[in-house]
mmCIF file of the N, C-alpha and C atoms, coordinates in Angstrom:
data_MODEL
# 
_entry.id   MODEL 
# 
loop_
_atom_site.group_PDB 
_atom_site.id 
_atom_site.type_symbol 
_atom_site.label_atom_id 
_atom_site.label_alt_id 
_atom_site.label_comp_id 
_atom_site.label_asym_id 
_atom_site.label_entity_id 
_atom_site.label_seq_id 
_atom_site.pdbx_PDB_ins_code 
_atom_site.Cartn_x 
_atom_site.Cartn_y 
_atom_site.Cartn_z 
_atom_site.occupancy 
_atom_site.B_iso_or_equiv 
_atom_site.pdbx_formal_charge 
_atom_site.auth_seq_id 
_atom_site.auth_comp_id 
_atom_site.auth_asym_id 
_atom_site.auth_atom_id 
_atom_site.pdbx_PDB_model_num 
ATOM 1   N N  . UNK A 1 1  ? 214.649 -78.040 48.364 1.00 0.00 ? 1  UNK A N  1 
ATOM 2   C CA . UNK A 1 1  ? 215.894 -77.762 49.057 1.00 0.00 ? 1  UNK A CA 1 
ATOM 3   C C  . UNK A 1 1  ? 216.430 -79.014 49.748 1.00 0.00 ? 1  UNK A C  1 
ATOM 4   N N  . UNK A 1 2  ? 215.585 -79.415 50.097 1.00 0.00 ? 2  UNK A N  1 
ATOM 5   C CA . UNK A 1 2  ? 215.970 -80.697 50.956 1.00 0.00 ? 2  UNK A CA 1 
ATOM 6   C C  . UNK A 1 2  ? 216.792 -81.954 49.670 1.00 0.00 ? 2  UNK A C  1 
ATOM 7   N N  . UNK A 1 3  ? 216.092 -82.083 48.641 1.00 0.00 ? 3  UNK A N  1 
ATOM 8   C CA . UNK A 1 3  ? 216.825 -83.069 47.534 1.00 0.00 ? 3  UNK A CA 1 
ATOM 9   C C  . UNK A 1 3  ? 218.585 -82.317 47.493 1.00 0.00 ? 3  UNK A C  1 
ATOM 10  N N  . UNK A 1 4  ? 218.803 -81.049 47.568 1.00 0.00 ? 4  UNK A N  1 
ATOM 11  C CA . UNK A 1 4  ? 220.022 -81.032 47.394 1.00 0.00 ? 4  UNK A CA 1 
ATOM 12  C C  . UNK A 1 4  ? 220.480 -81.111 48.962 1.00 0.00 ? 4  UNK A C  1 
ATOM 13  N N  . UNK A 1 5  ? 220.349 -81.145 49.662 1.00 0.00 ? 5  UNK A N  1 
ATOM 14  C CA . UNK A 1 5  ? 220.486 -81.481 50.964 1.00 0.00 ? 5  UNK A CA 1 
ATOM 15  C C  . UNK A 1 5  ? 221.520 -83.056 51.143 1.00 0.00 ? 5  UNK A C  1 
ATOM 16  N N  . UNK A 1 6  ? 220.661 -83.942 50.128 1.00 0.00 ? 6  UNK A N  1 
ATOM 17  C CA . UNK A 1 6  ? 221.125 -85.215 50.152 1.00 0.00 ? 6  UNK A CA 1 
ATOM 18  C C  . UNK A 1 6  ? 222.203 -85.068 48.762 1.00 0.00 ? 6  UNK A C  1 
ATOM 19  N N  . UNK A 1 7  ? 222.036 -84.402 47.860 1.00 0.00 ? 7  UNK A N  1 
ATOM 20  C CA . UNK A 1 7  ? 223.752 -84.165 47.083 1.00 0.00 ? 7  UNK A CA 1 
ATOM 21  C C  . UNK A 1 7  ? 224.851 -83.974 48.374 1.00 0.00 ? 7  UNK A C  1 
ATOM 22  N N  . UNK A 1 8  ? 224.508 -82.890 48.648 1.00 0.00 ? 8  UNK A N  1 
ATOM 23  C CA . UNK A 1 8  ? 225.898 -82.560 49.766 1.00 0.00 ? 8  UNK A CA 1 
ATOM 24  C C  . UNK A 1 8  ? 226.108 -83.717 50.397 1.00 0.00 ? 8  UNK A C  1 
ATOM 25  N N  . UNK A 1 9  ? 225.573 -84.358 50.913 1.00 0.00 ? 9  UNK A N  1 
ATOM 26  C CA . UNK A 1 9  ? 225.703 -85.285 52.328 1.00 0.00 ? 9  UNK A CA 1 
ATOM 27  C C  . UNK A 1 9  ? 226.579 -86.731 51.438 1.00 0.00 ? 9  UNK A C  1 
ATOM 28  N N  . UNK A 1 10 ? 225.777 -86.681 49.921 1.00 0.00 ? 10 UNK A N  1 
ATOM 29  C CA . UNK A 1 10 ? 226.618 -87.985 49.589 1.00 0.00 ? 10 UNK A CA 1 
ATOM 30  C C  . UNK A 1 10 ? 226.363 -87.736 48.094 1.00 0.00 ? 10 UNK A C  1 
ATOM 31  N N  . UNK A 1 11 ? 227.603 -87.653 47.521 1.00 0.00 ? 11 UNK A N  1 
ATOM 32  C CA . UNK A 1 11 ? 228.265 -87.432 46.317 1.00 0.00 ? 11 UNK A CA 1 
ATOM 33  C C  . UNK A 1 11 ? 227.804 -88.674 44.974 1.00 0.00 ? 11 UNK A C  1 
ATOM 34  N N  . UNK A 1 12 ? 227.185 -89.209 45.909 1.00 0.00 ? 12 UNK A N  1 
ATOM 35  C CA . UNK A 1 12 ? 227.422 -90.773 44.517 1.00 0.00 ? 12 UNK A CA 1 
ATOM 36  C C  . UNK A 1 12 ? 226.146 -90.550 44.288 1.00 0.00 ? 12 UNK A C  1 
ATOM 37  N N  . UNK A 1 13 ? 225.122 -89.720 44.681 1.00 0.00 ? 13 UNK A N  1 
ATOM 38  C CA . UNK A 1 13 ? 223.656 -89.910 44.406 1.00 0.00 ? 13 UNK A CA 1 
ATOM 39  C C  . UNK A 1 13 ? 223.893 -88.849 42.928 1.00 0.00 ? 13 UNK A C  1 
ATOM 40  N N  . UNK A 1 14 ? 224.632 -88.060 42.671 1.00 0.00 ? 14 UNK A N  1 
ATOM 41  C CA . UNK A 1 14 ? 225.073 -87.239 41.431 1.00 0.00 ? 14 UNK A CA 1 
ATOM 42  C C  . UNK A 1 14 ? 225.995 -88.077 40.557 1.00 0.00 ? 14 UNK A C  1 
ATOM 43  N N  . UNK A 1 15 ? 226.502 -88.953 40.339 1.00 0.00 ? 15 UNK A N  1 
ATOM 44  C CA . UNK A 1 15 ? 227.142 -89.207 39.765 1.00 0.00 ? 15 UNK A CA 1 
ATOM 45  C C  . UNK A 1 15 ? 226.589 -90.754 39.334 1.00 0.00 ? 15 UNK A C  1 
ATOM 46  N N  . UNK A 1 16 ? 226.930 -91.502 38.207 1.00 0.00 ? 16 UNK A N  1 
ATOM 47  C CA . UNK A 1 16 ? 225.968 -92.096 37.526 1.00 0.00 ? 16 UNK A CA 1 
ATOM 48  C C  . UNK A 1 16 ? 226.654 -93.636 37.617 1.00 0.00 ? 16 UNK A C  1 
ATOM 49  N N  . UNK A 1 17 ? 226.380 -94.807 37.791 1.00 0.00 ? 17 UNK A N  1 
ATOM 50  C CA . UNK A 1 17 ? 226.479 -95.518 37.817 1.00 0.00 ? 17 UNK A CA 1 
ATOM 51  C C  . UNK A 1 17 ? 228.102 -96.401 37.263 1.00 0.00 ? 17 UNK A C  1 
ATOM 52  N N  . UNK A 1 18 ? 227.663 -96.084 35.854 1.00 0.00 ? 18 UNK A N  1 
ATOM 53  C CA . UNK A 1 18 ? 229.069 -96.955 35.325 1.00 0.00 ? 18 UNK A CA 1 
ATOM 54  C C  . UNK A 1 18 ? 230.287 -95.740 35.752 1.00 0.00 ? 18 UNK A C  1 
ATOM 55  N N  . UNK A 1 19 ? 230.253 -94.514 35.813 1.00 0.00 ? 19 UNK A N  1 
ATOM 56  C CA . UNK A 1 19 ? 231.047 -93.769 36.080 1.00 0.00 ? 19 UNK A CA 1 
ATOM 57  C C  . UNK A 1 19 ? 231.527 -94.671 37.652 1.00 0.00 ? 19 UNK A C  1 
ATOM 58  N N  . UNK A 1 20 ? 230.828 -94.915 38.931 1.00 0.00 ? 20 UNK A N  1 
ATOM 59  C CA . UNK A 1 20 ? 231.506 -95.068 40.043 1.00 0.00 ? 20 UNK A CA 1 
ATOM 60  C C  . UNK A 1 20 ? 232.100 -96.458 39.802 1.00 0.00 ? 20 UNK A C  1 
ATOM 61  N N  . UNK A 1 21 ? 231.312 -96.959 38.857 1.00 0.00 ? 21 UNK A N  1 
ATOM 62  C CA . UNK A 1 21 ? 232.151 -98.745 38.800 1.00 0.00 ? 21 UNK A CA 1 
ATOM 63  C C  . UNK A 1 21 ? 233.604 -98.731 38.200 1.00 0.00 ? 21 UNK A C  1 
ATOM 64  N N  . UNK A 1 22 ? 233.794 -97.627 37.513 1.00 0.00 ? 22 UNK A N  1 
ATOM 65  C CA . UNK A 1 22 ? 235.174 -97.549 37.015 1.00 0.00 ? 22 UNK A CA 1 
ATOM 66  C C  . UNK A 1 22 ? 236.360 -97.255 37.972 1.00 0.00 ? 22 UNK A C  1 
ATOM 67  N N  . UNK A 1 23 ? 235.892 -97.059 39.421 1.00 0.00 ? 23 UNK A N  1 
ATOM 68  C CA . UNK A 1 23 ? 236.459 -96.869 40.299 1.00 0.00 ? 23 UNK A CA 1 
ATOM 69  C C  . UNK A 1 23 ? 236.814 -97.504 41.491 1.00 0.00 ? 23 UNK A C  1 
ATOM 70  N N  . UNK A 1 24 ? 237.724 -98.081 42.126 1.00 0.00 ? 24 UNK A N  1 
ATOM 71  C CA . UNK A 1 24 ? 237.598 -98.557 42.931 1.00 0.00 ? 24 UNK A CA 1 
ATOM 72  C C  . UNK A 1 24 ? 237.269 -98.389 44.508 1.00 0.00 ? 24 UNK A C  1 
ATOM 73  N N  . UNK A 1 25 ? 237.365 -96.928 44.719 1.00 0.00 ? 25 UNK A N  1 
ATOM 74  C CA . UNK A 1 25 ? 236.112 -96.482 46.242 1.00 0.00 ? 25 UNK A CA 1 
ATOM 75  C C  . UNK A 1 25 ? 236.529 -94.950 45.543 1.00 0.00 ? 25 UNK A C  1 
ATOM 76  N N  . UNK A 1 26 ? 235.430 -94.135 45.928 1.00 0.00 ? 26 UNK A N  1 
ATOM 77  C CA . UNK A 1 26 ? 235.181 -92.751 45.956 1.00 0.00 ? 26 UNK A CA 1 
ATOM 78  C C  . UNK A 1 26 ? 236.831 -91.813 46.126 1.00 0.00 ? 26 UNK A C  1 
ATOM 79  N N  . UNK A 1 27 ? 237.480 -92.706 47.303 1.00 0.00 ? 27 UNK A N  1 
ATOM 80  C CA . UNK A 1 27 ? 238.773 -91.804 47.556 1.00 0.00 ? 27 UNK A CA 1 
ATOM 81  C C  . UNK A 1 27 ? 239.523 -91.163 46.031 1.00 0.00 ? 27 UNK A C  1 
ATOM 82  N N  . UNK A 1 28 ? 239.723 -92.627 45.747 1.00 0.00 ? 28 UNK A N  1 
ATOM 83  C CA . UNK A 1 28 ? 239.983 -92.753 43.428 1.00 0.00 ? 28 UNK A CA 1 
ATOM 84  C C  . UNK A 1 28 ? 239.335 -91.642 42.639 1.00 0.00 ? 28 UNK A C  1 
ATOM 85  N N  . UNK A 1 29 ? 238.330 -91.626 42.861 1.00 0.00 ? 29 UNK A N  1 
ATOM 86  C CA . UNK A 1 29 ? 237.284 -90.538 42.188 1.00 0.00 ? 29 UNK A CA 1 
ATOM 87  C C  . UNK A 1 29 ? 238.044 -89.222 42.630 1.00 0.00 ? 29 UNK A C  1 
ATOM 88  N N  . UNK A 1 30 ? 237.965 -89.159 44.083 1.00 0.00 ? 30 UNK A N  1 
ATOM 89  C CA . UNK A 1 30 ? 238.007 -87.292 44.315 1.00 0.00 ? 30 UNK A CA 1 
ATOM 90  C C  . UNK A 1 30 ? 239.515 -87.366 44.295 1.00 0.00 ? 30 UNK A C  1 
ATOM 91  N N  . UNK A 1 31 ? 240.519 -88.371 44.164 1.00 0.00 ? 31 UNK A N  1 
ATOM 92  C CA . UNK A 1 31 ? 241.759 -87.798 43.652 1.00 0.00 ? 31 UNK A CA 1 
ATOM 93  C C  . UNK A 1 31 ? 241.571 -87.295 41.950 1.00 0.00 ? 31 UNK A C  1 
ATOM 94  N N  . UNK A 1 32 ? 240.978 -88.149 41.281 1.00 0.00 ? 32 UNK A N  1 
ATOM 95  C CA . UNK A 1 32 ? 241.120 -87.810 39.738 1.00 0.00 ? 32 UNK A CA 1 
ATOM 96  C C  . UNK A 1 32 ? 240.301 -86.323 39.918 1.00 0.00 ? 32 UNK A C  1 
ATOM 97  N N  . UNK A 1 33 ? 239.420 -85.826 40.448 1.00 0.00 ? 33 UNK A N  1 
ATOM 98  C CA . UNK A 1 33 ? 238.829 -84.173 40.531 1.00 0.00 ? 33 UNK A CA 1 
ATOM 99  C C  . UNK A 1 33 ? 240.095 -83.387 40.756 1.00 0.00 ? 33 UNK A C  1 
ATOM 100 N N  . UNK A 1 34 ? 240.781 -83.521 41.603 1.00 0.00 ? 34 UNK A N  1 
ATOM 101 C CA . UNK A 1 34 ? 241.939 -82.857 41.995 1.00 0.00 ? 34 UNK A CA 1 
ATOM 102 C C  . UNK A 1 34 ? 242.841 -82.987 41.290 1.00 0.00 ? 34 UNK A C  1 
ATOM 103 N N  . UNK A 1 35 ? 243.117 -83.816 40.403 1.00 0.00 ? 35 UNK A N  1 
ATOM 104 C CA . UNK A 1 35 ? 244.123 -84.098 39.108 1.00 0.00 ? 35 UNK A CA 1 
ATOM 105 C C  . UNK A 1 35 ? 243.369 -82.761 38.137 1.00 0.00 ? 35 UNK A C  1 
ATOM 106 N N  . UNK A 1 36 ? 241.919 -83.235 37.760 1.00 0.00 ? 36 UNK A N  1 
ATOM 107 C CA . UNK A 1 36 ? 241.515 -82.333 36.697 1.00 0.00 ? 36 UNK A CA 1 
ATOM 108 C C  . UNK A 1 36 ? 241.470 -80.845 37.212 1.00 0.00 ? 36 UNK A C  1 
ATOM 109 N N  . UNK A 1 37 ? 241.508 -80.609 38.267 1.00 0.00 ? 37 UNK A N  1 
ATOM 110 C CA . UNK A 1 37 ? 241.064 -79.322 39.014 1.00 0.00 ? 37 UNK A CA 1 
ATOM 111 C C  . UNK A 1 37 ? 242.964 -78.612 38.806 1.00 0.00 ? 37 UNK A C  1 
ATOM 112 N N  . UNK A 1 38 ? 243.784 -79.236 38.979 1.00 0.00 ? 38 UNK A N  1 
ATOM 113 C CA . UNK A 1 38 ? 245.577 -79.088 38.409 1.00 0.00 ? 38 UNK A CA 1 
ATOM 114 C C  . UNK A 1 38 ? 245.526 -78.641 36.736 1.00 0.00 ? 38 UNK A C  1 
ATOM 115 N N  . UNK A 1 39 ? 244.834 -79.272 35.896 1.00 0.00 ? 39 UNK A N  1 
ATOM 116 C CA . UNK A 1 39 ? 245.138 -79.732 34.649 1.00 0.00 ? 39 UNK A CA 1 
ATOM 117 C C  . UNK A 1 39 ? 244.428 -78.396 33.586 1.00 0.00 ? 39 UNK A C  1 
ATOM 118 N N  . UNK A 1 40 ? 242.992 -78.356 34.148 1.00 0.00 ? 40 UNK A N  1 
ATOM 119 C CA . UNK A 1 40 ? 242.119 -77.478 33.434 1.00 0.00 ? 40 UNK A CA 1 
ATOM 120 C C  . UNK A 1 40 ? 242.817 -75.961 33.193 1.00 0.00 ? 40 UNK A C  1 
ATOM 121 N N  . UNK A 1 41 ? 242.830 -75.733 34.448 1.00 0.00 ? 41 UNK A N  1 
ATOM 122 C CA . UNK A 1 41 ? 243.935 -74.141 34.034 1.00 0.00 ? 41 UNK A CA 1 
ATOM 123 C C  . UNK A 1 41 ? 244.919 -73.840 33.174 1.00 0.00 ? 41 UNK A C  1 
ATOM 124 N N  . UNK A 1 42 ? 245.984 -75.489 32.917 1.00 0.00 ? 42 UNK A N  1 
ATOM 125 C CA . UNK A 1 42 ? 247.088 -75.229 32.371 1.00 0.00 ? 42 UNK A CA 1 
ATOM 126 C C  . UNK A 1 42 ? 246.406 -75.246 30.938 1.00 0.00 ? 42 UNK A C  1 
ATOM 127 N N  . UNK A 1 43 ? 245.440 -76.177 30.637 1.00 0.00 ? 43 UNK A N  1 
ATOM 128 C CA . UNK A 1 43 ? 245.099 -76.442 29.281 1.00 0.00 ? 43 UNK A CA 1 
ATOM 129 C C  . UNK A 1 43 ? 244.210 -75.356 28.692 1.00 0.00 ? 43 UNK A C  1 
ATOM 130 N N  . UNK A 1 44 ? 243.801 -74.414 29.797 1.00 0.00 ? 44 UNK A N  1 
ATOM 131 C CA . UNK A 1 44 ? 242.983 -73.223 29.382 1.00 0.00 ? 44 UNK A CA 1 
ATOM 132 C C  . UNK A 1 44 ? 243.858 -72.105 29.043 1.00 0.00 ? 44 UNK A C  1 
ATOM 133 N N  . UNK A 1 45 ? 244.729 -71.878 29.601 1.00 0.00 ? 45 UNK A N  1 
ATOM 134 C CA . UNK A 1 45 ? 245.962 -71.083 29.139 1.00 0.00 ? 45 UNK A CA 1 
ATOM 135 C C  . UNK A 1 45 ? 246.871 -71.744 27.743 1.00 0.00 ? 45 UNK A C  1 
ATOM 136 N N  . UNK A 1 46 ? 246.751 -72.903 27.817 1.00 0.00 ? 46 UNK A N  1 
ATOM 137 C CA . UNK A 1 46 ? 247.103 -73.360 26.481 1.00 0.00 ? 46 UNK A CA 1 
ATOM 138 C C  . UNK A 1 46 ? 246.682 -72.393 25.395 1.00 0.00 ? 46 UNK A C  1 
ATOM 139 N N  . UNK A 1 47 ? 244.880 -72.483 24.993 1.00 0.00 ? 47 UNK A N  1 
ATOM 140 C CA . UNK A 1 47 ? 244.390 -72.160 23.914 1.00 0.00 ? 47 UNK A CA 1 
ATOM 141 C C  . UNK A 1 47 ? 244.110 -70.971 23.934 1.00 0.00 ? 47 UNK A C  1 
# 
């Protein structure tokens, strides 16, 4: 319990290396979630 303890507290320990380098700080990252979190619904109603 405690290992996910440290997910919650900090996000980059889940997420993999070259993924955060493509980014320039975390803020970048959790806007593009919120882009895909907009996008997924419309494209699920698409098909």
């Amino acid at each position: 319990m405690q290992d996910l303890q440290h997910f919650k507290n900090d996000i980059t320990l889940i997420l993999s290396k070259d993924r955060l380098e493509t980014y320039d700080n975390l803020e970048q990252y959790k806007e593009n979630l919120k882009l895909i979190s907009l996008i997924t619904p419309k494209i699920s109603n698409l098909e």
